[in-house]
SEROGU-31356 format. One record per residue: x, y, z of N, C-alpha, C, CB in turn. Coordinates in steps of 0.1 Angstrom, whole numbers, padded with zeros to 4 digits, always signed. Glycine has a CB too. Example, Ala and Ser with C-alpha at 12.3 -4.5 7.8 and 13.67 -1.06 7.14 Angstrom:
// residues 2
+0132-0057+0078+0123-0045+0078+0132-0033+0078+0113-0045+0090;+0128-0022+0071+0137-0011+0071+0129+0000+0079+0141-0006+0057;
This chain:
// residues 131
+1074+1608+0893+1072+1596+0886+1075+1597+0871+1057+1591+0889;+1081+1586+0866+1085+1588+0853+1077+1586+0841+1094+1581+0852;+1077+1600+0832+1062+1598+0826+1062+1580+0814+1058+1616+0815;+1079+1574+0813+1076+1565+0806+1084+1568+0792+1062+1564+0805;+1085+1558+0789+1097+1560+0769+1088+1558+0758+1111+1544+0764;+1085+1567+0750+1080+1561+0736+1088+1556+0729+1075+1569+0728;+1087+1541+0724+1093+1538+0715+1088+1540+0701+1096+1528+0717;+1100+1536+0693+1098+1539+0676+1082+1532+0674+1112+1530+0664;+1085+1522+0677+1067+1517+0671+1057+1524+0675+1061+1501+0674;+1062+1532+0687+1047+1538+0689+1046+1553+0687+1041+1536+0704;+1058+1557+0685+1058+1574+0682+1049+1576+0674+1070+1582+0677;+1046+1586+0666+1036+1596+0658+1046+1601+0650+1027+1608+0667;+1042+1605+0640+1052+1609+0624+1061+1617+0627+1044+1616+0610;+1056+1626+0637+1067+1639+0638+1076+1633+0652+1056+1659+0643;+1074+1621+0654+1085+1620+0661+1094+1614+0654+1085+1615+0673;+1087+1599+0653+1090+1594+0638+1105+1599+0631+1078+1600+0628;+1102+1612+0625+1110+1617+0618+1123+1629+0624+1102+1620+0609;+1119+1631+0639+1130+1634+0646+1137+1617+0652+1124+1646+0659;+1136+1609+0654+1139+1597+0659+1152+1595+0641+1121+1583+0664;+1147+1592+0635+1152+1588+0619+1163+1596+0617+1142+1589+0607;+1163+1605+0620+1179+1622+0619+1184+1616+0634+1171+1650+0621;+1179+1615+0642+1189+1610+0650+1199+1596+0648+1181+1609+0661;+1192+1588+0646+1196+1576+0643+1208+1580+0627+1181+1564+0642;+1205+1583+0618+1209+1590+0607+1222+1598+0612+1197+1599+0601;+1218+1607+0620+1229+1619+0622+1242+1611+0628+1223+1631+0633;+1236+1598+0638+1246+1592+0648+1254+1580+0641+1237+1585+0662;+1245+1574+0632+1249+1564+0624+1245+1554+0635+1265+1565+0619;+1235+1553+0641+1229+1545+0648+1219+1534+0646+1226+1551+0655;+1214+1526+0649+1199+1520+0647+1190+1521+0663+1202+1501+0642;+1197+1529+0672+1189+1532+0681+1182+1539+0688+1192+1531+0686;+1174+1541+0695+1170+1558+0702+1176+1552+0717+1148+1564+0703;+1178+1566+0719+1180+1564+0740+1171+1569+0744+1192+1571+0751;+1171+1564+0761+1158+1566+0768+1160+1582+0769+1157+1558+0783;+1167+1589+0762+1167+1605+0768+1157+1610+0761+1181+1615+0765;+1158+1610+0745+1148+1612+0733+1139+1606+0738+1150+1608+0719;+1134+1593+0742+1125+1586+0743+1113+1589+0755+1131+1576+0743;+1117+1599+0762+1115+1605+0772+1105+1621+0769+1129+1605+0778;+1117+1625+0761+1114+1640+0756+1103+1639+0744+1131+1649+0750;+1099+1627+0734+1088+1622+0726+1075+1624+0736+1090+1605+0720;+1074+1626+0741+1061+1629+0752+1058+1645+0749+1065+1627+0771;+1071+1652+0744+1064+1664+0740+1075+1664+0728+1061+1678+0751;+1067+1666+0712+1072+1664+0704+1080+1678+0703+1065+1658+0695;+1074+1690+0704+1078+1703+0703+1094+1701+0708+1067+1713+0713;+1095+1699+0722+1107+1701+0732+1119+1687+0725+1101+1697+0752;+1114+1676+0723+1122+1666+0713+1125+1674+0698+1111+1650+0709;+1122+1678+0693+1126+1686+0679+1136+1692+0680+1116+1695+0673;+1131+1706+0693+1139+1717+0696+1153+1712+0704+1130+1728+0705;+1151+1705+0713+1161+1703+0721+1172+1692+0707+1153+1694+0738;+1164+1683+0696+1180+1674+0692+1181+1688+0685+1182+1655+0679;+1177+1698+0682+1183+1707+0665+1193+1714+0670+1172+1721+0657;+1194+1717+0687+1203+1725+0696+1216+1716+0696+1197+1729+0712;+1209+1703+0701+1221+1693+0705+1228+1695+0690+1215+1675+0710;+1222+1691+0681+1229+1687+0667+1240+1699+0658+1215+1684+0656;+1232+1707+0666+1244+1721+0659+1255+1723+0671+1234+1740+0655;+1250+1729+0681+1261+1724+0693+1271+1717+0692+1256+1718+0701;+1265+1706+0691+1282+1693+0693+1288+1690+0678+1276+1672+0702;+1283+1694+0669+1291+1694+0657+1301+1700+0659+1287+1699+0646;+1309+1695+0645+1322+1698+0647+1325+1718+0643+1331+1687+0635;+1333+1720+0652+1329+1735+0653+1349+1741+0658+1313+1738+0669;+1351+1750+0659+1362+1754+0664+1370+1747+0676+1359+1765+0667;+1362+1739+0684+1361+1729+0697+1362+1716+0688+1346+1729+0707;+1375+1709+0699+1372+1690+0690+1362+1687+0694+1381+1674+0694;+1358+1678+0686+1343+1668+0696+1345+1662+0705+1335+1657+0690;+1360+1655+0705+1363+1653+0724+1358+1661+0736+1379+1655+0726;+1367+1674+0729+1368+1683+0743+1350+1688+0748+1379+1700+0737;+1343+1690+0732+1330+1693+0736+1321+1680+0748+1322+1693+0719;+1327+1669+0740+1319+1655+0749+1324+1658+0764+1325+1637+0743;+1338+1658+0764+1344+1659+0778+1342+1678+0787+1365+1654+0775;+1336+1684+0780+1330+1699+0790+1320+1695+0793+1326+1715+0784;+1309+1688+0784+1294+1682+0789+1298+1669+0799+1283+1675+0773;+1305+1663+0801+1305+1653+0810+1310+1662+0824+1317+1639+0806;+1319+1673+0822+1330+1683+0836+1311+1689+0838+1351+1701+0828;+1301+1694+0828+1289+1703+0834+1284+1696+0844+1276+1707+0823;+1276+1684+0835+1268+1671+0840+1272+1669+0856+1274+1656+0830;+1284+1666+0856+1289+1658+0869+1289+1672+0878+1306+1649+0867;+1287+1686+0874+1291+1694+0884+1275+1695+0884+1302+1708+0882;+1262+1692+0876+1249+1691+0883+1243+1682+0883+1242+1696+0881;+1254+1666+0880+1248+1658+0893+1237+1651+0885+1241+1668+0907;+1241+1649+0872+1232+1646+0860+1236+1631+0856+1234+1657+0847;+1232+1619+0866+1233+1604+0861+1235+1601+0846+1221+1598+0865;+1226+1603+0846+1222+1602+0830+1229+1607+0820+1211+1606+0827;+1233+1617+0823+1247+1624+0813+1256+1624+0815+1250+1635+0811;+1262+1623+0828+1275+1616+0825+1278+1603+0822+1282+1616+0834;+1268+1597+0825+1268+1581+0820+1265+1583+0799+1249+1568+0832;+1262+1587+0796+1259+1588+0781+1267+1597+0775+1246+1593+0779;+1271+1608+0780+1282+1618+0773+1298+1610+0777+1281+1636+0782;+1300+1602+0789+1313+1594+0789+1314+1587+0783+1317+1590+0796;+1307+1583+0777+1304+1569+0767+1307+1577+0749+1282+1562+0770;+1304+1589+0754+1305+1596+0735+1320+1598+0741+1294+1614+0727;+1325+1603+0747+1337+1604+0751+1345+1596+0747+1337+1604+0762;+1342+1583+0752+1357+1573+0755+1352+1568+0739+1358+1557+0773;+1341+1568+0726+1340+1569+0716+1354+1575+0708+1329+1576+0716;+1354+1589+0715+1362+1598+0709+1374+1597+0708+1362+1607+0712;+1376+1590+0720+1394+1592+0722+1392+1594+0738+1404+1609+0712;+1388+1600+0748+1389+1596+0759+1395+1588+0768+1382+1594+0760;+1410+1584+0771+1415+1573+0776+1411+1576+0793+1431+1572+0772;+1414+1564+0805+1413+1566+0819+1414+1579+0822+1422+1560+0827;+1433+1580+0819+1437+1587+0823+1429+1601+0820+1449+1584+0820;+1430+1602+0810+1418+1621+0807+1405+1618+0816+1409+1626+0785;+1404+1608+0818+1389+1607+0826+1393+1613+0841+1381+1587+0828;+1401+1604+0845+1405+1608+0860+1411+1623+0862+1415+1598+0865;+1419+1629+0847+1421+1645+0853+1411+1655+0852+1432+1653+0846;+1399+1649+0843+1389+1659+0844+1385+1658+0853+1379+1661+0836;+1379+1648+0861+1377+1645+0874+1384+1656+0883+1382+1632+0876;+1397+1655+0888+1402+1661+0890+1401+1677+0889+1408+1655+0886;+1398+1680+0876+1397+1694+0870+1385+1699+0879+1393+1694+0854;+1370+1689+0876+1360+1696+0877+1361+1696+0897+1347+1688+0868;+1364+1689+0901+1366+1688+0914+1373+1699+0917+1372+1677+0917;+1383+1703+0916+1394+1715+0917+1380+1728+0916+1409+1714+0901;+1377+1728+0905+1370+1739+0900+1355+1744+0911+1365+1735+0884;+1347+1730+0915+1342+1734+0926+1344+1732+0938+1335+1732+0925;+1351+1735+0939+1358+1736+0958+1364+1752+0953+1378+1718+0965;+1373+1753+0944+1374+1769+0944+1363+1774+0941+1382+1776+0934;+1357+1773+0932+1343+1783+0930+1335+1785+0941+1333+1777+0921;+1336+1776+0952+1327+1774+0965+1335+1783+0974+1326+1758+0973;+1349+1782+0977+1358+1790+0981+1356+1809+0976+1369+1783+0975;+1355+1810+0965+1355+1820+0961+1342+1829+0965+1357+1818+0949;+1335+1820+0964+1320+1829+0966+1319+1830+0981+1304+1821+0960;+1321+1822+0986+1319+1817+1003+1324+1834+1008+1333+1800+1011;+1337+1834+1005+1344+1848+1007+1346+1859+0998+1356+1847+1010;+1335+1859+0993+1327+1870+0985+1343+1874+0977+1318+1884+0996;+1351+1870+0967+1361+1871+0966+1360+1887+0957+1365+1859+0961;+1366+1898+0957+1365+1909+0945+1375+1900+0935+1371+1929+0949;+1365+1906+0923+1379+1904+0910+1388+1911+0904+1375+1901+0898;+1397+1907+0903+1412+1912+0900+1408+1923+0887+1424+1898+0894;+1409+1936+0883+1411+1947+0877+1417+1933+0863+1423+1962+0886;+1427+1927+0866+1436+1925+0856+1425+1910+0846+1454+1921+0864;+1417+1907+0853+1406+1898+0850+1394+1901+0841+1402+1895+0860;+1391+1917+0840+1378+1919+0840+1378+1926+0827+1372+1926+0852;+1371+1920+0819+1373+1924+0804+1364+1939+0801+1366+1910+0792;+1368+1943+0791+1365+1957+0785+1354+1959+0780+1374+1962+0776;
């Protein structure tokens, strides 16, 4: 059962002011029900945006490709809620159909081999296995 959303008017200061860097960081005026969810324990809302926020910055990875690996994770566990919210930062980014439908593709490919591989206990290739 769902424990329920805090909204801004009713959070407490220390969420308060994780809610305000979010909205700030995003250039938003909103919260989602994800944060709004995780405000039930302010500790795990703090910790969890400071990970998100350094994470998906811009880093050696575009922020496309980062948005679109979290949508290929999400969908390989089946995570509603994140692929519906990370495809949305996605198609933000640059995301057209078409990249939608080959990751699709991708992540699909990837588990049917990965299932394949393990099923038949596959050994790994000498030429694979780093030093």
């Amino acid at each position: 059962m769902p424990l329920g959303l805090i909204e801004y008017k009713d959070a407490s200061p220390e969420v308060r002011a994780v809610y305000d860097d979010i909205m700030a960081t995003r250039k938003t005026d909103w919260i989602n029900n994800f944060w709004k969810a995780l405000a039930h324990d302010p500790a795990t809302l703090k910790r969890t945006w400071e990970d998100i926020k350094q994470i998906m910055a811009p880093g050696a990875l575009d922020p496309l490709i980062k948005e679109m690996i979290y949508v290929a994770v999400s969908v390989s566990n089946q995570c509603g809620y994140c692929i519906a919210s990370h495809t949305a930062a996605a198609r933000k980014k640059g995301m057209t159909d078409a990249m939608f439908h080959e990751l699709m593709a991708v992540v699909g490919m990837a588990n049917e081999s990965n299932r394949l591989a393990a099923g038949y206990q596959v050994e790994i290739d000498e030429q694979f296995k780093t030093s």
